[in-house]
GUKELO-68097 format. One line per field, with one value per residue (C-alpha): residue in one letter; residue number from 0; x negated, y negated, z. Coordinates in Angstrom, 3 decimals, always signed. Layout:
BEGIN
resn	(A_...);
resi	(NUM_...);
X	(X_...);
Y	(Y_...);
Z	(Z_...);
***
This chain:
BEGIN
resn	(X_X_X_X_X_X_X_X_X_X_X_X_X_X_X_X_X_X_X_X_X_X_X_X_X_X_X_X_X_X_X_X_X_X_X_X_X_X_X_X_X_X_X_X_X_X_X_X_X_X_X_X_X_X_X_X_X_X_X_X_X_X_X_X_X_X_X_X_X_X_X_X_X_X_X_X_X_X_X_X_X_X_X_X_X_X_X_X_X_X_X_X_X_X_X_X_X_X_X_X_X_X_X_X_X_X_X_X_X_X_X_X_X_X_X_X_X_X_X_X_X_X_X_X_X_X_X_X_X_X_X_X_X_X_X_X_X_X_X_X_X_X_X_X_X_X_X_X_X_X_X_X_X_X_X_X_X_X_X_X_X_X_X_X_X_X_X_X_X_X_X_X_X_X_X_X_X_X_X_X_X_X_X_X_X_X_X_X_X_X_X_X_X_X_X_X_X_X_X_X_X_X_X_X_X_X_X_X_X_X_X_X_X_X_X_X_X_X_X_X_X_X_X_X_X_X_X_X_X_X_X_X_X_X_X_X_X_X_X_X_X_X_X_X_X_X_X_X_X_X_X_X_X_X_X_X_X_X_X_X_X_X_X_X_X_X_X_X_X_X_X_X_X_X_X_X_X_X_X_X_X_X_X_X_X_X_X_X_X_X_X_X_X_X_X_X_X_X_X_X_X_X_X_X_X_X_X_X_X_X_X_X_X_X_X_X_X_X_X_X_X_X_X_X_X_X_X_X_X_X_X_X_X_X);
resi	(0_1_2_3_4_5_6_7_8_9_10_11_12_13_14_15_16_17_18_19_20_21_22_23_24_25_26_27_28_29_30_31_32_33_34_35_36_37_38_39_40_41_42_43_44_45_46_47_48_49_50_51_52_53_54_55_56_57_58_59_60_61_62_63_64_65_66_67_68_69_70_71_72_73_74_75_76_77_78_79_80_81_82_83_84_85_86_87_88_89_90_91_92_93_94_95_96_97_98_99_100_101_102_103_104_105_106_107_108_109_110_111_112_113_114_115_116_117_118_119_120_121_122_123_124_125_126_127_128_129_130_131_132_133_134_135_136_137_138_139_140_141_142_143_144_145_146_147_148_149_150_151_152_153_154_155_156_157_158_159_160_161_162_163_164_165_166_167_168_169_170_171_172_173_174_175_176_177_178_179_180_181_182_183_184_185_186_187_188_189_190_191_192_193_194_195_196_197_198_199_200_201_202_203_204_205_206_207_208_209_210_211_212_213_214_215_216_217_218_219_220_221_222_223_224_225_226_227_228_229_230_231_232_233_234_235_236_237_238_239_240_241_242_243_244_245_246_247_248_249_250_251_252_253_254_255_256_257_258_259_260_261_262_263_264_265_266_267_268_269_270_271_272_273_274_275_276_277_278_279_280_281_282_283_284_285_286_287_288_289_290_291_292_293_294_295_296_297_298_299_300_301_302_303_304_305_306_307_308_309_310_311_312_313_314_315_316_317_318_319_320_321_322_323_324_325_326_327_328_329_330_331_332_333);
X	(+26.774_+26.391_+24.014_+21.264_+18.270_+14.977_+13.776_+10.773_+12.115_+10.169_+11.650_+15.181_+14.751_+13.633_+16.652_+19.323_+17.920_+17.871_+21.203_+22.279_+20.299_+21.844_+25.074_+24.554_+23.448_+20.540_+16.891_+16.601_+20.244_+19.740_+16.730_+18.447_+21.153_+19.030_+16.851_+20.508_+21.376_+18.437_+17.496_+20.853_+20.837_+16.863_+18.088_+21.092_+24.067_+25.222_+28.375_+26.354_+24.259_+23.933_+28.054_+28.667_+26.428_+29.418_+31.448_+29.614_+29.221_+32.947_+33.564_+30.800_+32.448_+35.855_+35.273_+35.799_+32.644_+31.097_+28.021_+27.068_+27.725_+25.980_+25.417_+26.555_+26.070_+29.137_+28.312_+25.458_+24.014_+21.182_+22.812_+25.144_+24.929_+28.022_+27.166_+29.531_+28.653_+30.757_+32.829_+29.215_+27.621_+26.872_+23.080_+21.554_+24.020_+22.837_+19.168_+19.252_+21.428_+19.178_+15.838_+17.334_+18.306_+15.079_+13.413_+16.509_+16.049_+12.633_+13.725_+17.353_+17.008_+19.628_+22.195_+25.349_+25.659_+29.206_+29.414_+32.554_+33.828_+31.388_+31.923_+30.465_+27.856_+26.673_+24.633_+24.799_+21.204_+19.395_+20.568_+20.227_+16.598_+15.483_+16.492_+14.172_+11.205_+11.090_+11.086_+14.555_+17.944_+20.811_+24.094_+26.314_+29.846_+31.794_+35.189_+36.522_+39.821_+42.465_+41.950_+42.695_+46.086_+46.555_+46.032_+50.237_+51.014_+51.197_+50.481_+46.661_+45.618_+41.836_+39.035_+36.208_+34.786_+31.572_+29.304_+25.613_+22.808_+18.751_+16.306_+12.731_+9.756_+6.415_+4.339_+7.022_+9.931_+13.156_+16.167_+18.737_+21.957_+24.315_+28.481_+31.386_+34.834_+36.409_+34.908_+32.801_+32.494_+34.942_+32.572_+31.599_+35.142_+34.923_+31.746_+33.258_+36.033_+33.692_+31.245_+34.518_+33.829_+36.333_+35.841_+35.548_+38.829_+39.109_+37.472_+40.959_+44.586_+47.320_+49.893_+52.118_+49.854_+48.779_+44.877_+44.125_+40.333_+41.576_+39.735_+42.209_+44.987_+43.235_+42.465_+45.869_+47.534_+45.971_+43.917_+40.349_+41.089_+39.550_+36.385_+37.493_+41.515_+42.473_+39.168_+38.384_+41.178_+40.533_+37.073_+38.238_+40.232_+37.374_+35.376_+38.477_+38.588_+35.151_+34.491_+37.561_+39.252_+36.234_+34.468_+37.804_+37.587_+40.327_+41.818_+41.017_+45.400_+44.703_+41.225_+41.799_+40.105_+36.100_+36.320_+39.040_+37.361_+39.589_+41.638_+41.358_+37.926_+37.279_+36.569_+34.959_+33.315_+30.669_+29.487_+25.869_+24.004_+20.361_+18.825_+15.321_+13.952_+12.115_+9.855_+9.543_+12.014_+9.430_+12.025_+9.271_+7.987_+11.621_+12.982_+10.153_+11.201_+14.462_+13.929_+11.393_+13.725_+16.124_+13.470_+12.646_+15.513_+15.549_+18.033_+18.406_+17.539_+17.372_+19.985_+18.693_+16.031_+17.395_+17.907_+13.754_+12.937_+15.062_+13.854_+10.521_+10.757_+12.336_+9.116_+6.620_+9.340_+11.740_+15.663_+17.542_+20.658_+23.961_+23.118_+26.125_+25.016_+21.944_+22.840_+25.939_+23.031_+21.017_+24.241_+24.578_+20.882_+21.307);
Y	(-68.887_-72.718_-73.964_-76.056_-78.604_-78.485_-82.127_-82.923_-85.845_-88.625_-87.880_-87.919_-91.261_-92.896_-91.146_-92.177_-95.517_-96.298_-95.351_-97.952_-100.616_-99.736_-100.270_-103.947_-102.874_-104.895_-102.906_-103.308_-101.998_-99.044_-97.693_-96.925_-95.455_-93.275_-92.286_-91.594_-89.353_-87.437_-86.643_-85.237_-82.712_-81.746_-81.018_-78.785_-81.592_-80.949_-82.849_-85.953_-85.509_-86.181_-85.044_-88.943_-90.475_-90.796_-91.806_-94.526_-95.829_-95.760_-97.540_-100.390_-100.623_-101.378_-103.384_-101.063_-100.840_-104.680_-104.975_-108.042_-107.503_-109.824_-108.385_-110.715_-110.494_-110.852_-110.627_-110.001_-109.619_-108.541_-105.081_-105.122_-105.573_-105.974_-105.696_-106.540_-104.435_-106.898_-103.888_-103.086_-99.654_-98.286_-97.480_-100.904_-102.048_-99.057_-99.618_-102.641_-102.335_-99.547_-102.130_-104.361_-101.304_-100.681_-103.783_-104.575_-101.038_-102.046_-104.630_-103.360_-99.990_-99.092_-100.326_-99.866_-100.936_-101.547_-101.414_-102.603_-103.198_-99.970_-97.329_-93.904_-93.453_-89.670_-87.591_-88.994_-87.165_-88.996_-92.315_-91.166_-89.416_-92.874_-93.859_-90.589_-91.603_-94.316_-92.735_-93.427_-90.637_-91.282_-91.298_-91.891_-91.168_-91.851_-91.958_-91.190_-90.917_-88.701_-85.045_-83.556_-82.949_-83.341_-80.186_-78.755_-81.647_-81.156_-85.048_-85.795_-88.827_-88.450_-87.961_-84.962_-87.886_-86.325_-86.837_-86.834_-87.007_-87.141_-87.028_-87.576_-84.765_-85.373_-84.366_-82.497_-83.130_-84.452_-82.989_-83.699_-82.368_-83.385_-81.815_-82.292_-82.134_-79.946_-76.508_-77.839_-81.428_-82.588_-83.420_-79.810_-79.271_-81.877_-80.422_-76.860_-78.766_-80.700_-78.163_-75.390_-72.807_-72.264_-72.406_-70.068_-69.118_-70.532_-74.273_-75.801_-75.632_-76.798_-79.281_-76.542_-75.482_-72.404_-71.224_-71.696_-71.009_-73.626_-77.115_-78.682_-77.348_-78.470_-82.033_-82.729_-82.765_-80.658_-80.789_-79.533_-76.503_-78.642_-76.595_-75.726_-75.943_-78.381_-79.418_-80.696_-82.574_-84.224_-84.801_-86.627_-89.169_-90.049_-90.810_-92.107_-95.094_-95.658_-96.510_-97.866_-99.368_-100.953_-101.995_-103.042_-100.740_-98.747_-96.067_-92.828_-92.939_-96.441_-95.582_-94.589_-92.490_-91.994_-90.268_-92.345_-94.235_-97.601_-98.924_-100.981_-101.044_-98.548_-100.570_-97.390_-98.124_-96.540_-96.590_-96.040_-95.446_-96.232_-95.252_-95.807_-92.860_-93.367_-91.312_-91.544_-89.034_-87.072_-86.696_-85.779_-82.638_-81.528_-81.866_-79.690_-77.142_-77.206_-76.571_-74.148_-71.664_-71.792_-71.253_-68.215_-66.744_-63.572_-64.572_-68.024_-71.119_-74.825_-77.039_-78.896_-76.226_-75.132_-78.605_-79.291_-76.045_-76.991_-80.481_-79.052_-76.749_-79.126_-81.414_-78.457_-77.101_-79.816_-79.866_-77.219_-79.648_-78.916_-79.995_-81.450_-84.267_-84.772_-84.656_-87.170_-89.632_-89.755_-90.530_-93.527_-94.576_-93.763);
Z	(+50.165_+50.349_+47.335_+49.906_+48.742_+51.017_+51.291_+53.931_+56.539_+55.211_+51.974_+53.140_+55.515_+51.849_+50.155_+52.614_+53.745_+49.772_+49.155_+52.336_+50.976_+47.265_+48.849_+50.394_+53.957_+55.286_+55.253_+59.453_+59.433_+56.818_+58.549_+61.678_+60.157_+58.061_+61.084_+63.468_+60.408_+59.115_+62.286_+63.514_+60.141_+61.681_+64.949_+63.196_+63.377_+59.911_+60.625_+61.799_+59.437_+55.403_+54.885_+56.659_+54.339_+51.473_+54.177_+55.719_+52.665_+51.214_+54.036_+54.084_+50.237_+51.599_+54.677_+57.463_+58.740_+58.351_+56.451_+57.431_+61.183_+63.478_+67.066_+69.799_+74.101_+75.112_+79.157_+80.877_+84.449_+86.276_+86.092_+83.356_+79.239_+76.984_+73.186_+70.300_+67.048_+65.092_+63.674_+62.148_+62.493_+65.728_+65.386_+65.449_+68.385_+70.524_+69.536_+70.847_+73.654_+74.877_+74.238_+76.471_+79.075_+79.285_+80.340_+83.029_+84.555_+85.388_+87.221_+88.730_+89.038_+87.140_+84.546_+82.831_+78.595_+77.275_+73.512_+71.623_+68.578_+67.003_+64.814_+64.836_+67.063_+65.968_+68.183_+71.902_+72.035_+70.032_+72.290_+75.676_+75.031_+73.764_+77.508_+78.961_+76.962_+78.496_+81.661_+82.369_+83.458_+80.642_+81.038_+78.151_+76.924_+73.598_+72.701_+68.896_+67.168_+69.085_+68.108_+71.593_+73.054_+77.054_+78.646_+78.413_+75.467_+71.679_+70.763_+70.430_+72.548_+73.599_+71.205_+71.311_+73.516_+74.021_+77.304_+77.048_+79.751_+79.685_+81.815_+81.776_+82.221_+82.710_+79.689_+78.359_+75.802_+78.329_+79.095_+77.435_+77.109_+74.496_+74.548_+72.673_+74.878_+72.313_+71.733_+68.930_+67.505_+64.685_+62.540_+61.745_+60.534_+58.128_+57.090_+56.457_+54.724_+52.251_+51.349_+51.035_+54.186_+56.644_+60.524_+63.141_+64.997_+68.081_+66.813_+66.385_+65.982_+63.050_+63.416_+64.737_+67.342_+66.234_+65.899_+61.859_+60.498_+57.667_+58.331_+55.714_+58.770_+61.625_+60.020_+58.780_+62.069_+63.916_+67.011_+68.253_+71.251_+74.207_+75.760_+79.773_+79.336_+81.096_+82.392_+79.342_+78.833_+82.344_+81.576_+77.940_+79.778_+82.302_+78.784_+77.736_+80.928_+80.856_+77.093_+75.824_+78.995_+80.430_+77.284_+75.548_+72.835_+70.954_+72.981_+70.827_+70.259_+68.308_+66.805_+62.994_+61.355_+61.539_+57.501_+55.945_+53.608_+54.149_+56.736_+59.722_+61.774_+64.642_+67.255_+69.003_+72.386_+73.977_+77.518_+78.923_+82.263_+82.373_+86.211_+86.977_+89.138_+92.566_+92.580_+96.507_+96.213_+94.649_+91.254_+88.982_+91.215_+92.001_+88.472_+87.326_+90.290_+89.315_+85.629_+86.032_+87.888_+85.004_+82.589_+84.395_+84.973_+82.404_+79.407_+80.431_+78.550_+79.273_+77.739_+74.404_+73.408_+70.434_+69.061_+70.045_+68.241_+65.372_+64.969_+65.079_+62.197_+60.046_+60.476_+59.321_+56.938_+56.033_+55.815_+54.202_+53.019_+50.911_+47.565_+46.806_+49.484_+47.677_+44.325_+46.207_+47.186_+43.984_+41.757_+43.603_+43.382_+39.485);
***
């Protein structure tokens, strides 16, 4: 079994924000990157989680991911934001990107955020329920490096590209739903791979196509098994158009590597919705209608609840994290 540290949340935002700022990252820049990531291992996102901390930093070391980025507007409308991350990390692009969302919905109604030249982006959660709090529906998509074959190919070409969405509740936690196109996110097989556990058939495939519970297989070549067949697939290169060919980014085909420690920069885009409901409608009444039939249907659940529940504990309890990725964190820090 998997040696694991428990470390309460505040302690672990000081612990990875330190080892940021150790590392030449700017304090603004290291607490949202410390937030994005201790908050994905709370809500269970191991593989967005501390095991990217080594990572991001290797490459901050070797000028993949720019330290020093400087976020730039590089078009905007009433309606519409475009945001440069300079090749920086994604957090503080999307942070602000989303701050400025915010205020335009109020005015527009709704609006669409282009962000290029990023890097990892982690959880798609975390962003769009930022948009819900504020009493706004989220729509965002992501791609990554190819992983994913087209449906009847053997070449990967789209990412996991995961799609999130989030909508507001009143007096209640919002919706939010949060899902990988491949039947589970990459990063968890690069966490199985670091901390020495295999994976679960049916996650991915080897170079030669075959099912393989190895993650050293299914990250040398392989590819992640798309969720829906060739659904997925179809729903990959919608992601695909709308955050690399609008925005500009790399297509997930030219996107290297997310873990490689050196190398070119990602160039990763991401792509955002921000819609401002009227309530004339009566949204708020029939969203509540709507998700109270689900939550009374016997064995159902809402989308999202175990990641609440989980995020939950781990306030009252604390994280239960690999100790390799602690012990990891405090060699650096000395």
């Amino acid at each position: 079994m998997q040696d694991k540290t428990n470390i309460g949340i505040d302690a672990a935002l000081e612990l990875v924000q330190n080892a940021f700022v150790a590392s030449g990252l700017n304090e603004q820049s290291a607490q949202s990157v410390a937030r994005a990531l201790v908050m994905a291992e709370a809500e269970g996102q191991v593989g967005h989680g501390f095991s990217r901390v080594g990572d991001y930093i290797a490459q901050m070391k070797s000028g993949k991911i720019n330290a020093n980025a400087a976020l730039a507007v590089i078009s905007q409308s009433p309606s519409y934001l475009h945001v440069s991350a300079d090749n920086g990390f994604a957090y503080p692009a999307l942070e602000f990107a989303i701050e400025q969302a915010v205020q335009m919905a109020a005015t527009t109604g709704c609006v669409a955020i282009a962000v290029s030249q990023s890097n990892h982006c982690g959880t798609l959660a975390s962003h769009v329920e930022k948009l819900a709090m504020q009493g706004l529906i989220g729509i965002m998509v992501a791609n990554t490096p190819a992983a994913i074959a087209p449906w009847g190919g053997n070449r990967p070409l789209y990412g996991t590209n995961p799609i999130a969405f989030a909508a507001p509740r009143a007096g209640q936690d919002p919706l939010v739903i949060d899902l990988s196109l491949s039947v589970v996110a990459r990063g968890k097989v690069m966490n199985a791979k670091k901390t020495g556990q295999s994976i679960p058939e049916g996650w991915a495939l080897d170079k030669n196509g075959q099912s393989t519970t190895d993650p050293h297989a299914a990250l040398d070549g392989g590819t992640m098994v798309p969720i829906g067949e060739a659904k997925g697939t179809a729903l990959a290169l919608m992601v695909e158009i709308l955050a690399a060919s609008l925005t500009g980014a790399h297509t997930s085909a030219d996107m290297p590597s997310f873990f490689a420690s050196s190398g070119p920069s990602a160039n990763a885009g991401q792509f955002l919705i921000a819609i401002k409901p009227n309530d004339i409608s009566g949204f708020t009444a029939r969203i509540e209608a709507l998700l109270n039939d689900i939550a009374e249907t016997p064995g159902a659940r809402l989308p999202g609840t175990r990641r609440i529940e989980a995020r939950n504990q781990a306030r009252t309890e604390g994280l239960n994290v690999a100790t390799q990725y602690i012990a990891d964190i405090q060699a650096m820090l000395g």
